[in-house]
MIKELUM-724528 format. One line per 8 residues: number of its first residue (from 1); for each residue x, z, y of C-alpha. Coordinates in steps of 0.001 Angstrom, whole numbers, plus 500000, padded with zeros to 6 digits. Example, Ala and Ser with C-alpha at 12.3 -4.5 7.8 and 13.67 -1.06 7.14 Angstrom:
2
1 = 512300 507800 495500 | 513670 507140 498940
//
This chain:
290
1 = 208451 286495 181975 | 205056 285203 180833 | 203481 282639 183438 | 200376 283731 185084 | 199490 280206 184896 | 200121 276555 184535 | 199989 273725 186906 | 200281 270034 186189
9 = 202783 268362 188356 | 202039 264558 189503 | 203457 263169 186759 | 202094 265500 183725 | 204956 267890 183775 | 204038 271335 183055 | 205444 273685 185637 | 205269 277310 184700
17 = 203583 279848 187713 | 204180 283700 187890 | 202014 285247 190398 | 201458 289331 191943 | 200196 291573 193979 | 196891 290958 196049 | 195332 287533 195784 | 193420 288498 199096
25 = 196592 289183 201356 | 198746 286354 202569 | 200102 284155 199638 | 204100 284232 199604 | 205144 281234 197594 | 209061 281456 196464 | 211672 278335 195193 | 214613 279438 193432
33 = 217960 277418 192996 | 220364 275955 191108 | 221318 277614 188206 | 218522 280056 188716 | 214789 280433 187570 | 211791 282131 188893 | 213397 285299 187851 | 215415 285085 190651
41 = 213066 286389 192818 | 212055 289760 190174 | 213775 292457 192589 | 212579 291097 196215 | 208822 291099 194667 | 209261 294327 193244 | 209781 295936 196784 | 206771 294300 197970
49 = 204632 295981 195706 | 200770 294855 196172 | 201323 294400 199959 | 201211 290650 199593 | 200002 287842 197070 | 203519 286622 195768 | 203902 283312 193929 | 207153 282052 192465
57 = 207590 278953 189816 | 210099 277670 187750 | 211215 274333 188933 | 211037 271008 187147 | 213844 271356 184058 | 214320 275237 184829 | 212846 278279 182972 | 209564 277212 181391
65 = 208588 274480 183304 | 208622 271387 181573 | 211996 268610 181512 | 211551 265549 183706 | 211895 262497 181067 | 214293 260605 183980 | 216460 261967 186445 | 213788 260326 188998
73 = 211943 263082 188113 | 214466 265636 189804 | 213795 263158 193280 | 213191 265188 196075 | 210011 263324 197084 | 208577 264533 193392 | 209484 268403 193922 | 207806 268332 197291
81 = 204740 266882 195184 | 205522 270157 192805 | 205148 272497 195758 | 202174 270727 196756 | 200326 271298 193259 | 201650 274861 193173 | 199867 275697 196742 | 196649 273788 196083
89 = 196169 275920 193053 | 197230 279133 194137 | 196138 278796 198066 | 194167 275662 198550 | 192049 277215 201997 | 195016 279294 203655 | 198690 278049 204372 | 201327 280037 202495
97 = 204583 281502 203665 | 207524 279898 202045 | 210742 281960 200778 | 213734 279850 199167 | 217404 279782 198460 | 220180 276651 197692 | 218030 273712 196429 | 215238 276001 196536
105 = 215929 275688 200268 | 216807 271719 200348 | 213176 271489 199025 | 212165 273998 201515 | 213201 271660 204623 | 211616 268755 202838 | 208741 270608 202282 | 208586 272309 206259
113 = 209222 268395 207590 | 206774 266622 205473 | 203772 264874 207228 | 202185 265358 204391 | 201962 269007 204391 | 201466 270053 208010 | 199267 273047 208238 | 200006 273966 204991
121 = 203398 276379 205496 | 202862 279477 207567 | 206526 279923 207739 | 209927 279382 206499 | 212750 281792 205209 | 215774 279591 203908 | 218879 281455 202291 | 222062 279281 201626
129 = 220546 275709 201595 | 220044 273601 204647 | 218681 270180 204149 | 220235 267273 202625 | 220043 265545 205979 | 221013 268222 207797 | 224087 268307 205728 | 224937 265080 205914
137 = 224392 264626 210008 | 226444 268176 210299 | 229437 266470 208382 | 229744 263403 210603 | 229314 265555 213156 | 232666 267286 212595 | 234482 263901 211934 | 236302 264117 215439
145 = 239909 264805 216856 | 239493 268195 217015 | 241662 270869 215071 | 239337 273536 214945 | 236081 270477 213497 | 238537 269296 211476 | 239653 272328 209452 | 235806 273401 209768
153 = 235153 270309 207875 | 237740 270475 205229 | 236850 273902 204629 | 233333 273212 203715 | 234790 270190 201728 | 236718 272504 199717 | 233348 274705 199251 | 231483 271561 197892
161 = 234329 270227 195499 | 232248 271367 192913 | 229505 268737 193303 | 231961 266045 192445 | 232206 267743 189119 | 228805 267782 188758 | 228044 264028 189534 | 230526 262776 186239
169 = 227670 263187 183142 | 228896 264912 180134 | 231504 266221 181424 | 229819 269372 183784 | 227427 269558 180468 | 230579 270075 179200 | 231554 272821 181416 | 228590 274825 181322
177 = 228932 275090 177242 | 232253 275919 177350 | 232228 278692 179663 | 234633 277040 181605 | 232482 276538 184455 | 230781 280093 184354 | 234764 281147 184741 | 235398 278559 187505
185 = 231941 279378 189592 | 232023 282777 189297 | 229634 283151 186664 | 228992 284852 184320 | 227619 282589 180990 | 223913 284616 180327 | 222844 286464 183721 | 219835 287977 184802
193 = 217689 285061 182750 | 219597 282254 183440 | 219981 280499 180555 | 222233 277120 179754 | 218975 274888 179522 | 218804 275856 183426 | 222135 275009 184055 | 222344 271363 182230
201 = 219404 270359 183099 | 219424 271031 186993 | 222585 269307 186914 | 220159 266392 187224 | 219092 267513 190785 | 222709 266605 192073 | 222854 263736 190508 | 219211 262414 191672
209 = 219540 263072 195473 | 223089 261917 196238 | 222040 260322 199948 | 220432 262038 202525 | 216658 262209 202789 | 216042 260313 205834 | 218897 257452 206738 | 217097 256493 209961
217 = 218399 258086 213223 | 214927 259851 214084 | 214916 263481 212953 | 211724 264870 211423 | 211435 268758 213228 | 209287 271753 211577 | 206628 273206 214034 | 206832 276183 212773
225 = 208704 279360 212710 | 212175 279284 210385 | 214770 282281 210122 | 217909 281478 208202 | 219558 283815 206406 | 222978 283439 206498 | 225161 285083 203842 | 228441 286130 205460
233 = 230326 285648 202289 | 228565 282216 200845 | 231491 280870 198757 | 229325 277316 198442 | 228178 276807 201816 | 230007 278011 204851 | 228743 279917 207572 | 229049 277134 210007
241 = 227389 274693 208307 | 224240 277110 207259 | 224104 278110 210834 | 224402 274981 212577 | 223247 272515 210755 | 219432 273615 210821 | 219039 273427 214675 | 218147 270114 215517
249 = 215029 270266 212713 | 213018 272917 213760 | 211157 273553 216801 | 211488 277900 216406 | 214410 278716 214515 | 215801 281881 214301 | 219164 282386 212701 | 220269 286062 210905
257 = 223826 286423 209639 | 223920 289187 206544 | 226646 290213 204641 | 226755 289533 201405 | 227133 286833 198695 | 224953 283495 197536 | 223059 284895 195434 | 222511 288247 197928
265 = 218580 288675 196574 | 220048 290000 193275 | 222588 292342 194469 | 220163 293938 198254 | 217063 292374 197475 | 215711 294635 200287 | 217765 292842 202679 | 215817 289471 201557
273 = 213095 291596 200990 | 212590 293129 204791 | 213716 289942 206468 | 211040 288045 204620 | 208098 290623 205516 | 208809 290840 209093 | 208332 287345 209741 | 205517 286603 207536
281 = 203885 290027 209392 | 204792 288238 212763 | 202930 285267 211824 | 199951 287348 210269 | 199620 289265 213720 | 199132 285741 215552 | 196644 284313 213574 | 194534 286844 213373
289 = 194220 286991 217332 | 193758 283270 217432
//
């Protein structure tokens, strides 16, 4: 894909902007994952057609955008700076709606939570990725004497083993080049414009947020309104975790279990698709009465 245009990130980075449909209508900005890139996102926008103005980017090390220089660069705190220079440039007098799966969605919640950008997020649609926070607080949570927490909590253990993998340097770069971890994941090694650039270098996101976002007992909420989508089938993140977690952290949440996979916008991007539209449509409707 050729960017529709660049925006400079805080620190100089390049980050590479794809933008369609209507620049008049309301501005749908969407944050892909880990391994992913913008293209992610190809077949949802496609269904849309002109109805709304659709923006998606290539996060910091992915696709086009440029390479952070430090793993500080991958810091949570800087991508919710990246999402900030993405809106002002693309939105800067309307708030946008915001669509995002797996860290796409970690940077979502930082994003919906921040003081810093109140009034600028319509809404929230977050597929297989609570916060780190959440995460974290969900955990402890199921660290009691009960059978049924306990094998909740070892199952989603046995989801994440992964990251452990991913936290040793060299050798997950080592993976990815092999194959081996395409074979292990599920992946296959070149799919739908993922390429092994994206893959090493967003290893840098694990690597750069290893504690929670917030360590203080107080619990920042969203004020606005958030549907989950919860893949049925999420071999990463279980259901109970991407269903529960989220609750305490937003004041109007709204939770949709649909079958399917992790990466369920590339194989019923109209289920994404239709979920997506209905709330930002909902949220369209009230405004314009206010």
């Amino acid at each position: 894909m050729t960017p529709s245009r660049w925006v400079k990130a805080t620190d100089g980075l390049d980050l590479a902007v794809y933008e369609t449909g209507d620049p008049a209508a309301a501005t749908i900005v969407a944050i892909h994952g880990y391994p992913d890139n913008a293209s992610l996102w190809n077949g949802v926008i496609q269904l849309w057609g002109e109805k709304y103005h659709v923006v998606s980017y290539d996060v910091r090390g992915a696709g086009r955008s440029g390479v952070p220089r430090s793993r500080a660069g991958y810091r949570l705190a800087q991508l919710e700076a990246d999402f900030n220079s993405v809106i002002e440039a693309v939105s800067p007098d309307r708030p946008v709606h915001l669509l995002a799966h797996d860290w796409g969605s970690v940077q979502g919640w930082q994003c919906v939570t921040s003081d810093r950008l109140k009034g600028r997020i319509a809404s929230y649609t977050s597929i297989s990725g609570p916060g780190l926070d959440q995460a974290a607080r969900w955990l402890a949570s199921k660290l009691r004497p009960s059978p049924q927490d306990l094998a909740t909590l070892f199952g989603q253990l046995r989801r994440s083993s992964y990251i452990l993998l991913f936290q040793v340097p060299g050798l997950a770069e080592l993976g990815w080049r092999s194959g081996l971890l395409d074979r292990l994941l599920g992946q296959r090694p070149v799919a739908d414009g993922r390429s092994l650039a994206d893959k090493v270098n967003g290893l840098e996101l694990y690597r750069a947020n290893r504690r929670p976002r917030r360590a203080s007992s107080s619990r920042a909420r969203a004020e606005i309104p958030i549907q989950v989508l919860a893949p049925t089938r999420d071999p990463f993140i279980g259901h109970p975790l991407q269903t529960q977690a989220p609750g305490p952290y937003a004041s109007d949440l709204r939770i949709h279990s649909v079958e399917g996979g992790h990466w369920i916008m590339r194989r019923h991007p109209e289920v994404v698709a239709q979920a997506c539209a209905e709330l930002v449509d909902e949220v369209e409707r009230g405004r314009q009465q206010d």
